[in-house]
N, C-alpha and C positions, 0 to 999 in steps of 0.2 A: 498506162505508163510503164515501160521498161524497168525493173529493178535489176540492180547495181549490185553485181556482188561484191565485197569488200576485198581489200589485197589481201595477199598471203601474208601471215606471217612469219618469222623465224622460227619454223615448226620443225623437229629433230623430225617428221613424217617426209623424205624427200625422195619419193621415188623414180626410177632414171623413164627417160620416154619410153611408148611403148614401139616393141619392135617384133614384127610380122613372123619375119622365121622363128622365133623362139614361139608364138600362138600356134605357126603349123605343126613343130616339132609334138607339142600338145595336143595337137587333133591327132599328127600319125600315131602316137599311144593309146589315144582311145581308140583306132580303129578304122576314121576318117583321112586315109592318104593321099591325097589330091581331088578330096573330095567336096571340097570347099576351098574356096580364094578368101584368102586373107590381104586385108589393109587397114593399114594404119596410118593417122593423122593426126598432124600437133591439135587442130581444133577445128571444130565445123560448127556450122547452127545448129544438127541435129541428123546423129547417124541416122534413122529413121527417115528423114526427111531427106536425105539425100540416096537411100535407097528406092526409096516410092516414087521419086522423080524419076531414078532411068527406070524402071521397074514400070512405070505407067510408059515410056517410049518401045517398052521392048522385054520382055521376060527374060529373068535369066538365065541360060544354059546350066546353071549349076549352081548351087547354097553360094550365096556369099557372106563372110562376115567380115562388119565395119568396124571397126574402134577408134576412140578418140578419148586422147589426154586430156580434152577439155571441148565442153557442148558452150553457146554461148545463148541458144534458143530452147535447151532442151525442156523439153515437152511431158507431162505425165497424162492419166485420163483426161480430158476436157479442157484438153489444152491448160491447164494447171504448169505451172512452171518447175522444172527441175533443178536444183539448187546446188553446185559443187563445184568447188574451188579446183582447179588445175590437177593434174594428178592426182586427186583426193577422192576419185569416185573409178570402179569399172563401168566404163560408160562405151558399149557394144551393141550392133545390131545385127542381127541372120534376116538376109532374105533371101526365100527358098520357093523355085519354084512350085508347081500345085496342077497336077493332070489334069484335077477334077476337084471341084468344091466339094470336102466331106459333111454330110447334112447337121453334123452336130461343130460346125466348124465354131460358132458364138464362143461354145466351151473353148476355146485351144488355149485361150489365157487363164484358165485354171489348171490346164494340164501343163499347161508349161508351168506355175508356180509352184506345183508340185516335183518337178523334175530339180527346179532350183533348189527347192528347199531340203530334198533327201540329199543331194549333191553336197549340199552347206553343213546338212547334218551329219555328214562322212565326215567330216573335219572335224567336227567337237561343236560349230554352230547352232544351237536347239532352235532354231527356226517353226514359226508359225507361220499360217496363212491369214490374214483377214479377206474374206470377200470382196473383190472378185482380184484384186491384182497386186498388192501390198505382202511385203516377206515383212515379218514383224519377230522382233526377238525380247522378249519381257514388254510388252507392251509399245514396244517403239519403234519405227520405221526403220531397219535394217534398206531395204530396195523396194522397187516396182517392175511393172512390168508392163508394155504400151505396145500391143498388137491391132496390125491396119492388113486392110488387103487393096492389093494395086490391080488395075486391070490394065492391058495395054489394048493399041486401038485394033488387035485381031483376037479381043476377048479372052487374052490366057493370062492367067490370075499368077501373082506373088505372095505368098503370105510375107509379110516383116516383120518382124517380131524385135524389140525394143529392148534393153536390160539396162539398168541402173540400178548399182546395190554401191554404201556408202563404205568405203574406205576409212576415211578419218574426216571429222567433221571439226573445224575449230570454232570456238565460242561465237563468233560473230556470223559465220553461216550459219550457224547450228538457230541461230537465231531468226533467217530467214526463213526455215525450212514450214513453218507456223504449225509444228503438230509434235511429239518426242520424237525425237530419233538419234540413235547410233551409226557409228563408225565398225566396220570389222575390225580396227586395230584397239576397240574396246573390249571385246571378248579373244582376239586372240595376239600374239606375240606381234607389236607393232613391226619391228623390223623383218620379220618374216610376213606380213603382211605388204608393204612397201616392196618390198624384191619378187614379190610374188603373182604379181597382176596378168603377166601372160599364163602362169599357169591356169589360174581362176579361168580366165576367160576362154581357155582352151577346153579346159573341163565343163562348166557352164556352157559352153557352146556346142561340144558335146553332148550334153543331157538333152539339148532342145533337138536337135539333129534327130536322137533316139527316139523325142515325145511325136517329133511328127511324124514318123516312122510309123510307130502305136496307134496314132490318133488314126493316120489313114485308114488303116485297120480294121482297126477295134473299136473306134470312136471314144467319148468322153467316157466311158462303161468301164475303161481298163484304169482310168486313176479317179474316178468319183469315190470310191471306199477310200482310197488313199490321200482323195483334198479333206474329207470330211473329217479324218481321224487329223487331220493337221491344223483341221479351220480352228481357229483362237475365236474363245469365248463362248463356244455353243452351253446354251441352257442361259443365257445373262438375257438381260430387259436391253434392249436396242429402240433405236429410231431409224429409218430408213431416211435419209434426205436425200433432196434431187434438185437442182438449182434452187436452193440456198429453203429448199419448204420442206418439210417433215411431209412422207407422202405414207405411211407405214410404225406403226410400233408394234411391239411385242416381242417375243421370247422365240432367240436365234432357234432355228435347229440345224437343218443339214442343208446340202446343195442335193437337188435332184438332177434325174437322167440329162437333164440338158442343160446344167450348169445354173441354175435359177435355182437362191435362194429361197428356203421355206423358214416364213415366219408363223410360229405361231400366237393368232390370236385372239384371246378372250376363250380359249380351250374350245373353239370351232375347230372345223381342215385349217391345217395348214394352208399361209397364202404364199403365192412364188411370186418373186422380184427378179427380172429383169438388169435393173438400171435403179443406179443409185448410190451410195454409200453409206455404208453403217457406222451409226454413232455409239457407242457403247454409254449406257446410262451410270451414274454413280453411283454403287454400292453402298448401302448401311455400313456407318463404321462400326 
């Protein structure tokens, strides 16, 4: 069944729609000058979801990025629902074409949440990572991140790569979201937050632009020291769950070369995970 998000309220949070030229003016500072097509839209089911469709008809000549004032399908891993009121979320997608699938391509959603997060932390953000796609700030879900790859029917690949990080969240969303989470205009200047959304998205769009850059590269090697020194909670007692069953417990440690977590278990090897999400256990008070 569809959930219903609540109307807005008379929130002093009213930022004006987003507009395209002000996102490129942001990419030509970072570097990117017509290096990327920029569009914007009052609201779609899901920027993702509408890049993978032409992207599956035909590759694209060149990055594109999507943004929308408001998703009404949007989407996080396994199809999980993404939860944000109108204006209340940067809610963008890059899809870039891809010569050649890079062999550690599984990782590129940790290297992109790495990008995000040093990006976030340029600002005064102290952003974490949780495994494998979650930005998390004091414990609670700041954004995600939702990477697909399209192929079209003369097999040339699209990486999309997805962003949703929360703006402001009011009490009755905040309530659908079913896990803690923040707003950027909790940690910084709400009105400077609000007037600020093409910049974000231009820098943030930026940073992934640079990650897949690297990654062709260099592979997941050039930000694995870098996710691991950011992953939130290593050394804590975890459960691993995977459609709704605990498949794994034990004691986080790091991500290895190919983006798979290592848990350790009962003081054997380390075991790698794939697929899944971690649940943080409850500390002794």
């Amino acid at each position: 069944m569809d959930t219903e998000l609540p109307a807005a309220t008379d929130s002093v949070f009213d930022p004006p729609a987003l507009a395209a030229r002000a996102i490129e003016r942001w990419l030509v500072d970072a570097g990117f000058d017509g290096a990327c097509a920029v569009e914007t839209i009052d609201e779609t089911a899901s920027t993702n979801g509408d890049l993978m469709a032409r992207a599956r008809v035909e590759q694209f000549e060149r990055p594109v990025l999507r943004a929308a004032d408001f998703q009404y399908e949007g989407r996080g891993r396994q199809g999980r629902p993404w939860m944000a009121l109108p204006r209340h979320a940067l809610l963008f997608s890059l899809g870039m074409p891809l010569a050649e699938l890079p062999a550690s391509l599984p990782s590129i959603t940790l290297a992109c949440g790495v990008a995000l997060a040093e990006c976030l932390q340029q600002r005064g953000v102290r952003v974490q990572l949780k495994w494998p796609n979650d930005l998390r700030v004091n414990g609670r879900k700041l954004g995600g991140i939702l990477s697909e790859l399209a192929v079209d029917d003369q097999a040339r690949y699209t990486l999309v790569v997805g962003i949703g990080i929360n703006l402001h969240l009011e009490p009755s969303a905040r309530e659908l979201i079913g896990q803690p989470a923040l707003g950027l205009d909790e940690v910084l200047e709400p009105a400077v937050v609000a007037s600020e959304r093409e910049a974000w998205i231009g820098r943030l769009a930026a940073a992934i632009l640079d990650t897949l850059a690297v990654f062709s590269r260099e592979g997941f090697a050039a930000f694995r020291p870098r996710f691991n020194a950011l992953m939130e909670g290593r050394g804590r007692e975890v459960d691993v769950v995977d459609n709704g069953q605990v498949t794994l417990s034990g004691r986080l440690g790091e991500v290895d070369g190919y983006g798979r977590l290592l848990i350790e278990v009962g003081g054997g090897a380390p075991r790698a995970v794939s697929v899944g999400d971690v649940i943080f256990r409850a500390t002794a008070s």
